[in-house]
C-alpha positions as CSV (number, residue, x, y, z in Angstrom):
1,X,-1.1,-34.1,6.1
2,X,-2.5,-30.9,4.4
3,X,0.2,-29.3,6.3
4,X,2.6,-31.0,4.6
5,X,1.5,-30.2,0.9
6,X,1.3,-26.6,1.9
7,X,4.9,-26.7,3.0
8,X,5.7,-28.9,-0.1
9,X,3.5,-26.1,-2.1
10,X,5.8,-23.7,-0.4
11,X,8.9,-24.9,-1.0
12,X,8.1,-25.3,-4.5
13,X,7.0,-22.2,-5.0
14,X,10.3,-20.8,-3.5
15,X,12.4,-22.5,-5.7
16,X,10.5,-21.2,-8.8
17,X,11.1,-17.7,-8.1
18,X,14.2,-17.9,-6.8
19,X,15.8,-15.9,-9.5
20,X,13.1,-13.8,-10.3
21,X,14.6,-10.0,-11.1
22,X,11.5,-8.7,-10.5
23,X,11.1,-10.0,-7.1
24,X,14.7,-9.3,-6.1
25,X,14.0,-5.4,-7.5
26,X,10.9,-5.0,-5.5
27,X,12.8,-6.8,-2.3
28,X,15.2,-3.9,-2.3
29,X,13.5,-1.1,-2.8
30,X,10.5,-3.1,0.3
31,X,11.3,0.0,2.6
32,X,10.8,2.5,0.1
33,X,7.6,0.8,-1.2
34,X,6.5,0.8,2.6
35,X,6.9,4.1,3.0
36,X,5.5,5.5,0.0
37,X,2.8,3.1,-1.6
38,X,-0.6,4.5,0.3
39,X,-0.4,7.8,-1.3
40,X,0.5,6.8,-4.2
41,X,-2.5,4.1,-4.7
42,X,-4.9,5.9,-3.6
43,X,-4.4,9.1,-6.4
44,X,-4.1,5.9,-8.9
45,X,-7.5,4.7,-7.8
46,X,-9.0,8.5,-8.1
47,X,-7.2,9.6,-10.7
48,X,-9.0,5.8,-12.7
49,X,-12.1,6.8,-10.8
50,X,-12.1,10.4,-12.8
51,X,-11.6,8.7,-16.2
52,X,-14.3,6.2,-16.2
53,X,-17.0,8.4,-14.4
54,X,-16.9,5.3,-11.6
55,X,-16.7,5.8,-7.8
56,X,-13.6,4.7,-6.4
57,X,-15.2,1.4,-4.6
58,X,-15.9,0.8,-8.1
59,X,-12.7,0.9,-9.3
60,X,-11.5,-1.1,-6.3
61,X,-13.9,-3.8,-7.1
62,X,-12.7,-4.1,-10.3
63,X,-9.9,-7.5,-10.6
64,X,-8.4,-5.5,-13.6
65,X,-8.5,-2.1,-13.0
66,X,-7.3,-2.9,-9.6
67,X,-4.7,-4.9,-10.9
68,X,-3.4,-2.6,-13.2
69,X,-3.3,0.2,-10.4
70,X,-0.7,-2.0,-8.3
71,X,1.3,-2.4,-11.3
72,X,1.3,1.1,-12.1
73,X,1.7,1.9,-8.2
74,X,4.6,-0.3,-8.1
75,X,6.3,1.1,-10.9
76,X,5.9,4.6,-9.9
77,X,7.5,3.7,-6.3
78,X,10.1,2.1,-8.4
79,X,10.5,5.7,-10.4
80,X,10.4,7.5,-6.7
81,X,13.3,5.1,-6.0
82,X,15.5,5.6,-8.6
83,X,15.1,9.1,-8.1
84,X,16.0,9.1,-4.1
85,X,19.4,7.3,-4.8
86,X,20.8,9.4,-7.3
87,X,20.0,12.7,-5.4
88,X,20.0,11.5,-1.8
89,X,20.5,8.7,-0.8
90,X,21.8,8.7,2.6
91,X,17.8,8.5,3.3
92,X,17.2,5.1,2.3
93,X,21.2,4.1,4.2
94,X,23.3,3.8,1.2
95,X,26.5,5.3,1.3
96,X,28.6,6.3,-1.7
């Protein structure tokens, strides 16, 4: 039975954010976020860790500041992107 209402959940769920922009933006640009995401987290989390005189386990800890780091992660891998298309982007198999 609680199978069920996690499939059901699911499902729901699905069809809620099936036309999300957001999602669809960050579904395309999946390999490049793969690729590129580590690096670019981790000098978010130091470069927090520098500005509030915290370690970076603190910072990591932190729901918010945490939070805020994948945002700002995800928009900077979205800025990478952008940036690989118009000058090459043969590496991420478009053609023009």
């Amino acid at each position: 039975m609680t199978a069920l209402i996690g499939i059901a959940g699911m499902i729901l769920i699905s069809q809620l954010i099936n036309k999300s922009k957001i999602l669809q933006h960050f579904g395309r640009i999946s390999l490049l976020i793969l690729c590129i995401h580590g690096p670019v987290y981790r000098i978010m989390v130091k470069i927090v860790s520098i500005a509030l005189h915290k370690g970076t386990d603190a910072v990591r800890e932190n729901f918010l500041l945490a939070m805020m780091i994948v945002s700002v992660t995800l928009a900077v891998c979205s800025m990478v992107y952008e940036v690989i298309i118009r000058i090459t982007p043969w590496m991420l198999g478009k053609h023009d």
